[in-house]
Structure formats: C-alpha cells, structure tokens
N, C-alpha and C positions, 0 to 999 in steps of 0.2 A: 467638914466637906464630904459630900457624897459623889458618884456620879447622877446620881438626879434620876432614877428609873419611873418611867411613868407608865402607864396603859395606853396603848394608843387608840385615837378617835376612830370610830366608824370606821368614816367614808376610807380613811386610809387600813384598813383592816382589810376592808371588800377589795381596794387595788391588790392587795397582795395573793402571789397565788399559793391557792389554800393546801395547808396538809402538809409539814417538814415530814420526810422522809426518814423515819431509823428505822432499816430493816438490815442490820449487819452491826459486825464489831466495826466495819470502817465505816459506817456513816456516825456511829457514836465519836469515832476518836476526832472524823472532818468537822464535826459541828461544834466539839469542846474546842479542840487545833488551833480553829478560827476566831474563838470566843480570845484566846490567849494572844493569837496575833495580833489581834483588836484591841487587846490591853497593854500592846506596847508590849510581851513577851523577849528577852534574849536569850532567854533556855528555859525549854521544854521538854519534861520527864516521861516518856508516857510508859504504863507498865498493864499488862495486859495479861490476865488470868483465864485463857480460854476454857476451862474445864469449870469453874465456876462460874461463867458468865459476867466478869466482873472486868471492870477497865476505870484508870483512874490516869487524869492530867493532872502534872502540878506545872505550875510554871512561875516566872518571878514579874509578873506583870503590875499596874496599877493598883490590882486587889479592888475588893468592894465594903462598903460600910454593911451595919447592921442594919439597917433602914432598906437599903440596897438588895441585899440576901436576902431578905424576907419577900421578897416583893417581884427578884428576877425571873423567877419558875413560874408566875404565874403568866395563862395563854394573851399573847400579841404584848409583853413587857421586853421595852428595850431602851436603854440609850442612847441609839445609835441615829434612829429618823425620830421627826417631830410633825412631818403632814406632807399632804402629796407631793408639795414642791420637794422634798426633800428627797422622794424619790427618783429624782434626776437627776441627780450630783452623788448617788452613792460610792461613799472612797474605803467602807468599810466591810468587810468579807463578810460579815454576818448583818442582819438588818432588821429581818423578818420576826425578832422576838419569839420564835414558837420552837427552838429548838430544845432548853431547857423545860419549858412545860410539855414539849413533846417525849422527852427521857422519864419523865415525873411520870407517865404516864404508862410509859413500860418497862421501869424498872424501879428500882430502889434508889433515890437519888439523893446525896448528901455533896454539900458545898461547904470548907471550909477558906475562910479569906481575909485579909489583910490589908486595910487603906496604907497604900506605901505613901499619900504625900502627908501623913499625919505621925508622926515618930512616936508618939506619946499613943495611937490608939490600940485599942485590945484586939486580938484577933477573934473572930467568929467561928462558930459551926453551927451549921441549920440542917435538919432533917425535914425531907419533905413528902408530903402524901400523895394521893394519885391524881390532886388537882392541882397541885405545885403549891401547894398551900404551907406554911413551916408548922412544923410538928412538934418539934424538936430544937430549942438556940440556946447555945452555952457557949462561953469564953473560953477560946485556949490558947494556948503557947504557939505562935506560927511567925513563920519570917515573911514580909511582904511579900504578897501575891496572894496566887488561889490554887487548892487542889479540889476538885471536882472527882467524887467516887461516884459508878454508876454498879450498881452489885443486880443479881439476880438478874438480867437483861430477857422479857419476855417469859420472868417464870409464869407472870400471869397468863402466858398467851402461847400454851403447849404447842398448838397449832403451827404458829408461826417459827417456833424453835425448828419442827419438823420440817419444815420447807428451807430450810436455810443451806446453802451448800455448806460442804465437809469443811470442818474446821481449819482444814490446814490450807483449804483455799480463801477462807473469809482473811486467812493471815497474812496470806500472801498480798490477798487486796489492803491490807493494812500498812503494810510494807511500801509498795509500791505507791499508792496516797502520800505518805511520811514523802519520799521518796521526790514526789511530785511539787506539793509543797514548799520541802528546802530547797530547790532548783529556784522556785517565786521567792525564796524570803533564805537569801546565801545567808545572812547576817547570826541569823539564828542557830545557836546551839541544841544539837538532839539528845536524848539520851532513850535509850528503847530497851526495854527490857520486858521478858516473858516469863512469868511465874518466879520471881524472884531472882531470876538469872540473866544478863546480860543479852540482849537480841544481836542489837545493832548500834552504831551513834554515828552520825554526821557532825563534822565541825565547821563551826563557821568560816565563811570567809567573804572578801570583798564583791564577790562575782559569782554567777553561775557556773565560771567558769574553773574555778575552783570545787565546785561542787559536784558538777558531772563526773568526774574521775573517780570520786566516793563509791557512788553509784553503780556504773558501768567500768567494773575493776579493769578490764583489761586493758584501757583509753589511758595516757598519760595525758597531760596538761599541754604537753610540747604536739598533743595532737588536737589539740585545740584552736582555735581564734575567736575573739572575744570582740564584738564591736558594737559602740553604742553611738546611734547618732540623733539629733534633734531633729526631726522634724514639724514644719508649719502645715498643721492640720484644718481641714475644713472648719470654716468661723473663725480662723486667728488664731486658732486653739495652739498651742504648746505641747508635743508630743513627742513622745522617743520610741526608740528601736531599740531593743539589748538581743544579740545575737549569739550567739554561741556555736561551732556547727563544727563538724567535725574534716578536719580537712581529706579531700577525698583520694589525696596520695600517700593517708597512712591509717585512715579508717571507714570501716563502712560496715552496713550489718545484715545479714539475711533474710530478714523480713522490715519493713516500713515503722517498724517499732518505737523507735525514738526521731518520728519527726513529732515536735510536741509545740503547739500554741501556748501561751499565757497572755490575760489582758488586766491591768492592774490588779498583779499579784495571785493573781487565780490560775488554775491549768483550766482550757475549755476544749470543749470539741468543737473546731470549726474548721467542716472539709475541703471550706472554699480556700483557706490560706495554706492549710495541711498539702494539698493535690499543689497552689501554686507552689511551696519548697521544694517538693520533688520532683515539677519540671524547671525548676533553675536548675537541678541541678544533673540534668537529663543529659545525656554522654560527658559525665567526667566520671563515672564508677563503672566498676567491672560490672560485665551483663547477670542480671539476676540480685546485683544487690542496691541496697537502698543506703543512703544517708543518715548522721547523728545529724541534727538539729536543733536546738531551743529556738523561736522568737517568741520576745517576751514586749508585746505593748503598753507604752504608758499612755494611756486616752484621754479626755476629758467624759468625764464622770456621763455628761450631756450626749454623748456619743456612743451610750451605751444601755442598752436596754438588760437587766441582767431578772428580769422577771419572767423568764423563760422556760425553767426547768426548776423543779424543787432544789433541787441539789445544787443548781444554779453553775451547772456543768455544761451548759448550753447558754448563748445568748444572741441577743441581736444586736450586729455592730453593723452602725451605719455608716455609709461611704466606702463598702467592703472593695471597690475597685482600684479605689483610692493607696488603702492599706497594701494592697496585694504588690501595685505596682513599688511602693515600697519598700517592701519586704525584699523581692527581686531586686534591686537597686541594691539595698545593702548585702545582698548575699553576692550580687556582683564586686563589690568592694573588697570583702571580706577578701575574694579570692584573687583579687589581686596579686602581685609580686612586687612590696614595698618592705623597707627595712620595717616598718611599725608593725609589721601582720603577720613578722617573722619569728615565734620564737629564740631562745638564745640556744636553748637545746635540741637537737632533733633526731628523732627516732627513729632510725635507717635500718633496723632487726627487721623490719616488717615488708622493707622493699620485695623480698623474695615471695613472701605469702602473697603480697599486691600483684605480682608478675604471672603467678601461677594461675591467682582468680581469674585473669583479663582474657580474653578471647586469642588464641593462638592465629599467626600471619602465615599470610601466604608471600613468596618472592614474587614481583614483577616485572616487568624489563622500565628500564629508567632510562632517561635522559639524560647529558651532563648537567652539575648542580648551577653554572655560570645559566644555563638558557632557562632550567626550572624558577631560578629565582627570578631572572631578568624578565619574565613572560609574567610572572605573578605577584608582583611589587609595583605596577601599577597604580596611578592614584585612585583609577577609576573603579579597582578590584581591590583596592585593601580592606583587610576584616574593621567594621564599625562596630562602637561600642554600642551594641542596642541586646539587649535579652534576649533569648531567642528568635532574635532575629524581628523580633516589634520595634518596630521606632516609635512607639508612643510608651517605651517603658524603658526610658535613658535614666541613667543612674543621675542624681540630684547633687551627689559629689565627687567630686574630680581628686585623684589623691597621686603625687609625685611618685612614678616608679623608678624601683632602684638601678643603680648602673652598673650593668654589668660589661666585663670586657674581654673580646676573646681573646686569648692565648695562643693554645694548642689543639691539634688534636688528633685522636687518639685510637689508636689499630682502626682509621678511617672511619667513625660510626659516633666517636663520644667528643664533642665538643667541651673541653675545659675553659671555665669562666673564670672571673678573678671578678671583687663585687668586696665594696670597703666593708665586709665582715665575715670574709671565707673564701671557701673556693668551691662553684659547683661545678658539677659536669653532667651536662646536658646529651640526651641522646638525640643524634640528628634529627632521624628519620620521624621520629612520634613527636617530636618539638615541630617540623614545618607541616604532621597528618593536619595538627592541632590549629594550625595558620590554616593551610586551606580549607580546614570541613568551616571555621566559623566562616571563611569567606565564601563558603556555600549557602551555609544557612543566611547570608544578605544579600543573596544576588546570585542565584539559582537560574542558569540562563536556558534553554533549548535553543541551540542555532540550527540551520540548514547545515546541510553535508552536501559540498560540491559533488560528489560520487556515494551513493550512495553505500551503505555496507550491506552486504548479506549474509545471514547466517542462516545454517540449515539444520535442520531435524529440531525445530522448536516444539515443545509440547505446546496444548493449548493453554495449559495455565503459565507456561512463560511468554507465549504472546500477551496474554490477558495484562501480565503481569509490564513490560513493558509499557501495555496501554495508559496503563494507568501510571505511571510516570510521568505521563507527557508525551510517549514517542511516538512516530507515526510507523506506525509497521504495516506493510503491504505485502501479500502474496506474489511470489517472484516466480513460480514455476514449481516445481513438486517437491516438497518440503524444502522448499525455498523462501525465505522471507528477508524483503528489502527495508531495511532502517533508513528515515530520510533527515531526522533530524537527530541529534547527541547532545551531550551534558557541556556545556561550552569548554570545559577544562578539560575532559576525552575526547574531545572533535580533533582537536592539536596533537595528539598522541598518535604513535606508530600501533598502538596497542588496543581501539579503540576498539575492534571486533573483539575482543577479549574481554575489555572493560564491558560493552554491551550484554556481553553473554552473562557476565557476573551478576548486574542488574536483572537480567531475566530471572534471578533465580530465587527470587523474593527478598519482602522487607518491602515498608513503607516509606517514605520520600526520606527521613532522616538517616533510615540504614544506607538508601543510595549516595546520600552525602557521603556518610562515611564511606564508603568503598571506592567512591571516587576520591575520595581526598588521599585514603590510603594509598593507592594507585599510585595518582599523582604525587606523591611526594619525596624528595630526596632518599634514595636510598642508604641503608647502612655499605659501606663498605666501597662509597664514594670520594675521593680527594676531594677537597675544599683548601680554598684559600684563606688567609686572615681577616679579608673583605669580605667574604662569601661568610664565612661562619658568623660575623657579626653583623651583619646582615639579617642572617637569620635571627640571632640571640634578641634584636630590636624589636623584629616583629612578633615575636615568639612573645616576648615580655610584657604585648599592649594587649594580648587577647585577651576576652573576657575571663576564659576557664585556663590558666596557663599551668596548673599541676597535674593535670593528668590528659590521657591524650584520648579522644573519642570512645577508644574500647576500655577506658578507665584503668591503665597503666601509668606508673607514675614516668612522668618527663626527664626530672634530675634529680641527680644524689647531691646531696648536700654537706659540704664541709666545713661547719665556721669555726671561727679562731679560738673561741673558744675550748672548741672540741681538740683542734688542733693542739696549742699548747695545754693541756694535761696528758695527750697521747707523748709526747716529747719531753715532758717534764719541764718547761719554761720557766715556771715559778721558782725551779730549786738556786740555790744562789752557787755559784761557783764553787768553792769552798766544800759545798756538803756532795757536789758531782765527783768533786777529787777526793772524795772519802778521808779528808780533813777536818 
C-alpha cells in the first residue's frame, strides 16, 4: 500500500497560484507542520538549529512508502487533489504539491519514513538534489511516521540569508506559528526544542480551550469560555463555531493581539470578522484595552476559496455577512450568565487590577431606587436582546439563565445573591449603569423639553459638539444658549442641565449613552428593598454583556460552593476536626 503520489495535470497546475513561499525558518517549519497534520500527526517534534541553518520535523503520522519518497519532492507532486473539481472541497492544509520541491531547492533536503499501515514494511531514507530528484535511498531502522531534515537552508542563495531578519526574530516567528497552530489542532502533542535543548511543549487537549492558557501564561482556564455551536450555513451546508474568548471581567490585553480567526484548522487574516469581535465586545472592557478571543470556523470546503495567498494566510470566505452575524450571536451567548458558561472555579485575585484599569466615576445627585426602577422597567424601554443594538443580528440560540435570588444587602451599595451554586454579590450601581446604557443603545430617544434648559459660557466646540448628538441648541442671549430637546432618560431628571453639560464635553453617541446611563442609575449608597434588589438582579441577568459594566468594570464577585467548602474545610469528617 502507498499513498498513491502522482504529478498533477496541467490545467490544474495553471489553477494553482504559483511560487510556495520559504523565505524563513517559519515558513520551512508551517509547510513540514502541515504536511504531518495532513498525515494524521498526534505528536510533533520539531528541533530547530538556528546557527546551522538546519530544521528537522519528526512526527508519528501515516509515514510514506518507497515508491512514495522518491517521487514527493518532485514540483506540483501530491496526494492530496486529483483535478479542478477537487479544488473546491479542499479539507487538507497543504494541497499545492510544491512545498517539498520548493525546500529541494533551497536547501539540503532528506526524508526519512515509515508506512505505519504495513507492520512488516522497512523504513526509508531518501536524499534529494536540487530538482527533488532522490539521490540518495537506503533502508533504516525507524518507528512509523516521518522525519524530514532541512540542513544548509539558502546556503546556496547568500543573498537571501542577508535579507532575512535577525535570527532571534525569525524565532520568535516560529514560536508563535507553533503557537497558532495548536490553538487549530488542541489534539496534538508538541515537543520544541533549539539546538538540542528543550524550547518549548504544548500538551494536548480536548479544546482550545485548554490550550490558550499554555500560551498566554498569565490566563487560567477559569478565565476562559468555551462554546461550540452548529450552525446551518448557506446551501444546507453543516457548520460550526468553536469560540474561545476571554471573559471580560477577568481578562483583557493591551493591544488587539489575541483577537485571532481560524477557518478549517488554519489561522487566517480576515479583518472583516477580526474588527466584527472587537465591536461585540465594544463597552464591556476597560478603556484602552482590547479582548482574548479564538473563533475557529468549521465551513464547507465549497465556501471557501483558499488560493489567495502563497502561504494561504489569506482567503476568500463567501457569505462573510453571514459568518459575521454569527460570530456576534455566539459571542452574545457565550457572555451570558447560565450555570453552563460558569466555571466551577473563579479567579477573583484580579478584581482589584480590573477596578484600577476602568475609568474612575464621578458622584451624581439620584433619585430614590422605588421611581428609578418603576420609570425604567417598562415593556416598552426594556433592554432587547439584539447586538449592538441591530435587530438584524439576533442570536440563533436562546439558552436558560440562571437564578439568582436576592437576599441582602450590604453597607447600601452590594447586592448579595444566592444562585443553586454559590453566592455572588453584585454591585448595584454598575449592575442597573449596564441595564440602562443597553437600553440606550435600542432606543436612543430625543424628546422636546416643555421649558427649555440654558446653559452659559459654551465654547464653540461644545455647541458643535451637542450638534452633533442630535440636540437643538439655540443662541439665548450673550453666551447664553437654549437646549430644546434632551436624552429621553435626562429630560426626567432634576439634573438634566448638568447631564447636558456633561454631553457637551465630548465623545461620540456610545460615550453619550454611557454617561447618561451612568447618571441615571441607582446610586451606591442607596436603601433598597428585597423587591427592588431583585428587581434589578432579573434585569441585570437578561443583558447581552452582564459581566462587566460599560467602562469595563466587573459587576459581581463571585462565591461558589465549591470555593466555599475548602475555605471551611467541609470535606474533613468530624473525627479528624476533633483531632481524633
């Protein structure tokens, strides 16, 4: 038995676009990587000799015959496609036949391999020359799979050595590729090593979810959510969502870094899904910082053009509006508040650093909490479940949230829950900001002002600035100006000339939500009743983003039973409490 390696025809030679790409150590390691994922790989060795120019995958894959190894290096050999049709169903990372004869060609390239479905066959080693031609084929002693050495890389081609950045960045990019990789393919065992010394290793596991922690040391698991859902894709197609994302009440990162695509099994650049994650997730993080996320698409092969880019780092996915609203959907879910999406452990060290990133408040003058709620619990003003505020991008599945119950509460400001697997404690104030801003972002109203408001000494960039809100601002007399319309939920307020002026002072329509919502919302340091508090805790619980509150502070601390009994010691049995 062989894999069957043949030369592929013409016409299908000319579809493909020309020239594999090795101009680095990491496009040598992405093209062997793939060759081993492609072979059914469950652990991959890779060791890497930067000062020699030398890089070598082994891995425990299918392995290749003799027939096979002779014949793989040479240019457009593969057995992965067989003719144009086949270029439309590709489910295999490598395709293009030309990566092997493209190594043959700038470097030293030997393969030695092993048919694992033949118990009884010898293992190979082939040497190859500069046309991928075997030079070189002896039998040796190997255990099923293949190791691929790639020695002198570009000695022939000084030139290009010269141009190459500094070694310790081409490593980096090596790293980070690896990196990229096992996030697509958790399953897989790593093992990484540099000049005969340990690098790195990733361990396998069920999920990316399990993976990203590897990765991104600082991240625990319990700061994770994992959701995978089925979706019916254009044509009846059969397609999934794997998500991964970092919850935004116990991580987040500096720069836009780890928002990352994957579409079967690949990492791509694609800025249209990249830009939509980071407006789902658009006021629930502290200002200035950006989100963890994976989504990782499972497509039909048909619905994806992947002849875009050499590197096949780029592609073309059809139906991208499709996907996007998707994507949204399940990242709405994810952030739900259901026992499924909960952790059993949680990471509450980091509340302090999450409180410090977030934008510092200002006090207000408030209302009591009986008329704040009873004016904004309305059917006609409750927050809808729509993504920022589109109702054409409704989430696809509806999932049971959990129930929480209030209790107590606490130096007037912390609402304690009780919830069949803990106990949180919710803080008022940024629990009902988080009620009202979504119920701005669906129903953003400007009403008249029976009397109108005047404020004086405006500059002209906070008239401008109101203009462009919506509001109608009039010359009243000498640095006088008359406001005739307001923000429906500051019109109501004793404070509305103050709200107004706040608004003048810039920010675009989502910061004036916020600051009206902040306004309006129940202050810290309010009585509430058992009615009132759970009141709030219902509606608090159906919002789209309910862990974090507008300026990306987290809402509630979390207690569950877990945690609880080992802080108490529950488990110990009597007996061993009475030092018996």
């Amino acid at each position: 038995m062989s894999l069957d390696v043949q030369t592929l025809p013409s016409d299908v030679i000319n579809l493909i676009a020309a020239g594999e790409v090795i101009d680095s150590f990491a496009a040598v390691v992405r093209e062997l990587v793939e060759n081993s994922l492609d072979a059914g790989a469950t652990r991959i060795v890779i060791s890497l000799y930067p000062n020699l120019w030398r890089v070598q995958v082994a891995d425990n894959g299918t392995g290749m015959s003799s027939p096979d190894l002779q014949l793989c290096a040479k240019a457009h050999t593969t057995s992965k496609i067989r003719s144009t049709e086949d270029l439309r169903k590709i489910t295999t990372l490598g395709f293009r036949g030309e990566a092997l004869h493209s190594l043959a060609q700038v470097a030293d390239l030997e393969i030695a391999s092993r048919w694992a479905s033949d118990p009884d066959a010898p293992g190979w080693q082939v040497v190859y020359n500069r046309q991928g031609e075997p030079d070189k084929i002896e039998t040796i002693a190997i255990a099923p799979g293949t190791i691929v050495t790639v020695a002198n890389l570009f000695g022939s081609l000084p030139v290009r050595r010269q141009g190459l950045p500094p070694l310790a960045q081409q490593l980096k990019a090596v790293q980070g590729l690896i990196q990229q990789i096992a996030l697509c393919n958790p399953s897989i065992t790593w093992q990484v090593r540099q000049d005969e010394k340990p690098w790195f290793n990733i361990s396998s596991g069920k999920s990316a979810q399990q993976i990203l922690p590897q990765i991104l040391k600082p991240i625990k698991i319990g700061d994770l959510h994992s959701l995978n859902l089925e979706v019916e894709a254009p044509r009846n197609s059969k397609s999934q969502i794997e998500l991964v994302l970092g919850l935004p009440d116990r991580c987040h990162r500096r720069k836009p870094d780890w928002v990352k695509v994957a579409v079967n099994g690949r990492m791509v650049r694609s800025p249209e899904l990249e830009q939509t994650i980071l407006s789902a997730f658009s006021r629930t993080l502290p200002r200035d910082r950006f989100p963890v996320c994976f989504a990782h698409l499972t497509v039909c092969p048909s619905q994806i053009d992947w002849n875009r880019h050499p590197a096949k780092a780029e592609i073309y996915l059809h139906s991208m509006e499709f996907w996007q609203e998707r994507v949204v959907g399940a990242i709405e879910r994810a952030m739900q508040l259901s026992s499924a999406n909960l952790p059993a452990t949680v990471h509450n060290r980091r509340i302090g650093q999450l409180i410090k990133a977030a934008e510092a408040k200002t006090n207000y003058q408030i209302d009591s909490p009986s008329k704040i709620l009873a004016t904004q619990s309305s059917p006609e003003t409750e927050s809808k479940p729509q993504p920022n505020g589109n109702p054409n991008l409704k989430p696809k599945h509806q999932i049971s949230l959990m129930e929480l119950r209030a209790v107590a509460q606490v130096n007037k400001t912390y609402i304690v829950a009780e919830h069949s697997s803990g106990v949180w404690i919710v803080e008022q104030h940024i629990a009902h900001e988080r009620i009202l801003y979504e119920q701005l972002q669906d129903d953003w109203k400007l009403v008249p002002l029976q009397t109108p408001i005047v404020l004086s000494q405006l500059t002209s960039a906070q008239v401008e600035q109101l203009q462009r809100l919506g509001l109608r601002v009039e010359p009243f007399g000498e640095q006088l100006w008359a406001i005739r319309n307001a923000p429906e939920m500051l019109s109501k307020r004793d404070d509305c000339a103050d709200g107004l002026l706040e608004l003048s002072l810039g920010g675009d329509l989502q910061a004036a939500q916020v600051a009206t919502a902040c306004r309006s919302a129940i202050r810290n340091g309010m009585p509430l009743s058992l009615s009132e508090m759970q009141t709030l805790l219902d509606r608090w619980k159906s919002t789209r983003n309910p862990r974090t509150c507008p300026h990306g502070r987290p809402i509630y601390l979390s207690l569950e039973e877990a945690s609880l009994a080992r802080f108490f010691r529950r488990h110990w049995v009597i007996g061993k409490s009475h030092g018996i």
